[in-house]
C-alpha positions as CSV (number, residue, x, y, z in Angstrom):
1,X,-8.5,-18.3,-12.2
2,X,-7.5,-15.9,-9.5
3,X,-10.1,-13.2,-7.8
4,X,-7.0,-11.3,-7.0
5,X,-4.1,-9.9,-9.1
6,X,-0.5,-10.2,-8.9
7,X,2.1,-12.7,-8.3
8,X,2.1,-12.8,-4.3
9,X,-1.3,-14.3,-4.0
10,X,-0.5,-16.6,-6.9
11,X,1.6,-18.4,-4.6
12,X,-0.5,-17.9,-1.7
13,X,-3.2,-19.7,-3.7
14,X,-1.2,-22.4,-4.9
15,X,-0.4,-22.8,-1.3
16,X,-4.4,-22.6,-0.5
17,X,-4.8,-25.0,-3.1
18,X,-2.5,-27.7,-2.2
19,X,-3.7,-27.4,1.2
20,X,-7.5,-28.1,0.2
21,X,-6.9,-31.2,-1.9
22,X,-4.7,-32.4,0.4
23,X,-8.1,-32.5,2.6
24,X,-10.1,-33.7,0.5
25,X,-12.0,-30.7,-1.7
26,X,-12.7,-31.5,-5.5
27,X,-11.0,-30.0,-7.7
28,X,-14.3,-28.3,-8.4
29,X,-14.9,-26.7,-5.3
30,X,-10.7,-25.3,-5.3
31,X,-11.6,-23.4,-9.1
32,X,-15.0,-22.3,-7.7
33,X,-12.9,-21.1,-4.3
34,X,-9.9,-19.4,-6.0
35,X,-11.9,-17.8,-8.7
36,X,-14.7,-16.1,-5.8
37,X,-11.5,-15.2,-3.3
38,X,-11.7,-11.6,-3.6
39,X,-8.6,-11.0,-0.7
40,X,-8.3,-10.0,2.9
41,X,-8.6,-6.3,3.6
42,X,-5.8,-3.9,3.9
43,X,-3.8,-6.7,1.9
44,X,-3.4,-5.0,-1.6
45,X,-7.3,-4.0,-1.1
46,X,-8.7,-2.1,-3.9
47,X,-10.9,0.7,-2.5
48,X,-11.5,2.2,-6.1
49,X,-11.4,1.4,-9.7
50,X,-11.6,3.5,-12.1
51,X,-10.2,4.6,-16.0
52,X,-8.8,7.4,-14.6
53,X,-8.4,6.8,-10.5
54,X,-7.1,3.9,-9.1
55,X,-6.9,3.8,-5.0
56,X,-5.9,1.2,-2.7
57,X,-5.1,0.4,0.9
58,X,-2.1,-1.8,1.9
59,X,-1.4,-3.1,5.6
60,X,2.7,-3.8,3.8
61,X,4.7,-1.8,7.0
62,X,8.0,-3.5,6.8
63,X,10.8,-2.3,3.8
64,X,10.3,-6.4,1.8
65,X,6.2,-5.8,2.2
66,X,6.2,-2.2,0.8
67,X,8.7,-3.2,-2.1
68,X,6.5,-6.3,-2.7
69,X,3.2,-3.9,-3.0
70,X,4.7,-1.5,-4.6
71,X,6.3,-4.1,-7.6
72,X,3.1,-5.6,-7.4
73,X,1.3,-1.6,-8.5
74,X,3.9,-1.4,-11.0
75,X,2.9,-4.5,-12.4
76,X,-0.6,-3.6,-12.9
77,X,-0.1,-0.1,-13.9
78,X,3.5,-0.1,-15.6
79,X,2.3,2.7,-17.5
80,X,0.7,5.0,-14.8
81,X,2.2,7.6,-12.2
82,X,2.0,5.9,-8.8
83,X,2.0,7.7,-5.4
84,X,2.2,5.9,-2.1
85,X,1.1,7.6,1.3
86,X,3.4,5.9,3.7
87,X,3.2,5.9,7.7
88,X,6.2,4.7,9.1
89,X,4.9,2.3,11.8
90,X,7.2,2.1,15.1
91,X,9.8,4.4,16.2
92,X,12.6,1.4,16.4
93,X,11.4,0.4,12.8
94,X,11.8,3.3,11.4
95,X,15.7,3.7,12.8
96,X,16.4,0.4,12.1
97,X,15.4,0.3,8.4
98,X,14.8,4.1,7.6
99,X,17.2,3.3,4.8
100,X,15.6,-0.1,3.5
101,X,12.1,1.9,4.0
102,X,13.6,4.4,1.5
103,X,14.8,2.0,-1.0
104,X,11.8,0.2,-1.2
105,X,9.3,3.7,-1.7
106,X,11.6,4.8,-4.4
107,X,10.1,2.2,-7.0
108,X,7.1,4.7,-6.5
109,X,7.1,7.7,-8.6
110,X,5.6,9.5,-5.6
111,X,6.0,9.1,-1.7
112,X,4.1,11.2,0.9
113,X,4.9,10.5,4.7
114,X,3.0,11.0,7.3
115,X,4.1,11.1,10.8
116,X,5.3,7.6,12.5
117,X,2.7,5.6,14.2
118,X,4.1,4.6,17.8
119,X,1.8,2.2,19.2
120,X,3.2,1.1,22.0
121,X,6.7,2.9,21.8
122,X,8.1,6.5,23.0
123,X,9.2,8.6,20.4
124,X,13.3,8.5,20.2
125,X,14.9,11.8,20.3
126,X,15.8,12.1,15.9
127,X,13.7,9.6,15.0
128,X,11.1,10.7,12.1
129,X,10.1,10.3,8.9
130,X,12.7,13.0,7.9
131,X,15.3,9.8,8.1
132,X,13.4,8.0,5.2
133,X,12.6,11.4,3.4
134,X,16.1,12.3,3.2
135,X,17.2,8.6,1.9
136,X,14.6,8.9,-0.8
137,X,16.3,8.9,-4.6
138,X,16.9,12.0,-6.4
139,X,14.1,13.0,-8.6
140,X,11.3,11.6,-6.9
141,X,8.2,13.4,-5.9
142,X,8.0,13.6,-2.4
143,X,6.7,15.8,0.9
144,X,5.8,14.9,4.6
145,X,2.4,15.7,5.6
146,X,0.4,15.5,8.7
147,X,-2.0,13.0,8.7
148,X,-4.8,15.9,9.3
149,X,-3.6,17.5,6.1
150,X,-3.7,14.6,3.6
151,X,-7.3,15.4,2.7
152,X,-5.9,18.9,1.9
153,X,-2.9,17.8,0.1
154,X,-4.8,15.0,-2.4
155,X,-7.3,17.5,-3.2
156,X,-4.3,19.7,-5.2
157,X,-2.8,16.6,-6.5
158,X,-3.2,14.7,-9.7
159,X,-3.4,11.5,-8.7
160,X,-3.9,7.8,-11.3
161,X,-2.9,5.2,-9.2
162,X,-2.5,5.7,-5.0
163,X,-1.7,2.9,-2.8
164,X,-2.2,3.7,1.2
165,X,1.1,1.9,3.2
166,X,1.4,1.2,6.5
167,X,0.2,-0.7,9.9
168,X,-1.0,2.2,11.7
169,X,-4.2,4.4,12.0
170,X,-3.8,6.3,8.4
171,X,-6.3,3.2,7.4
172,X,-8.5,5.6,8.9
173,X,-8.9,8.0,6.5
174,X,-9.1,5.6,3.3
175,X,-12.8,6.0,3.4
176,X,-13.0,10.0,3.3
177,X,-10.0,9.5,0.3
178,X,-12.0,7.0,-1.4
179,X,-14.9,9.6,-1.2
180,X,-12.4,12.6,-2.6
181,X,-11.6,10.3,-5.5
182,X,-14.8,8.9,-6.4
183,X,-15.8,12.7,-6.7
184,X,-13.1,13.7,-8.7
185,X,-13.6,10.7,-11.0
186,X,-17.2,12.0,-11.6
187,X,-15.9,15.1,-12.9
């Protein structure tokens, strides 16, 4: 048994696994191990879990990542709408795989960007998250929102299942979302 869902950490585990025996750990102590691992946070980290809200925080910032994640959500919750809030992270990223970043976000059934995390770049004169909005497929939801305004913008929204992407500082604000959803699940 598995503390933690989905196919990815499957094969990390069996990875883990081999590992362990290799070293000498019973095969006691690997079940025990597996079955208590409850994951690494912002790696597919459940914030909430609800009947009617599910939230979660995911550090996936590069297109294969995100599609994983996002394949990963849909596994769990085939039957559920799924929005993503997505910072682009990088501004060389972002031009060098704007289309792969849109590819990849349109297995969601809604996509909200937020402005592109720079770290330790200079923003590039045409670079934003326009570039992945615009390469988006038809028919999906979809918006760019400042990062001040996502509070704002969940609030109006109907939300079942939200995954948080990205390697930049919008992990800053899952705790103040996890708060807006535990509240509306109350209701």
């Amino acid at each position: 048994q598995l503390g933690v869902p989905v196919s990815i950490n499957i094969e990390n585990g069996i990875a883990a696994m081999a590992l362990a025996h290799l070293s000498g750990t019973t095969d006691e102590e690997i079940r025990q191990g597996m079955k208590s691992f409850s994951g690494v946070d912002r790696r597919f980290d459940f914030k909430l879990k609800t009947d009617q809200i599910v939230f979660l925080s995911d550090y996936a910032h590069h297109p294969a990542e995100i599609a994983q994640s996002v394949k990963s959500v849909r596994e769990l919750y085939q039957d559920r709408k799924i929005t993503a809030i997505f910072q682009p992270h990088l501004y060389t990223r972002t031009r060098d795989f704007y289309k792969e970043f849109a590819d990849s976000l349109s297995l969601l059934d809604e996509v909200i960007l937020t402005e592109i995390y720079p770290a330790r770049e200079l923003p590039i004169p045409g670079v934003t998250s326009q570039l992945i909005y615009d390469h988006l497929r038809s028919g999906i939801e979809k918006c760019i929102c400042k990062k001040k305004d996502i509070l704002k913008l969940l609030s109006e929204k109907e939300i079942e299942v939200l995954i948080v992407l990205g390697a930049g500082d919008l992990d800053n604000y899952v705790p103040e979302i996890t708060r807006l959803l535990e509240q509306r699940s109350k209701q």
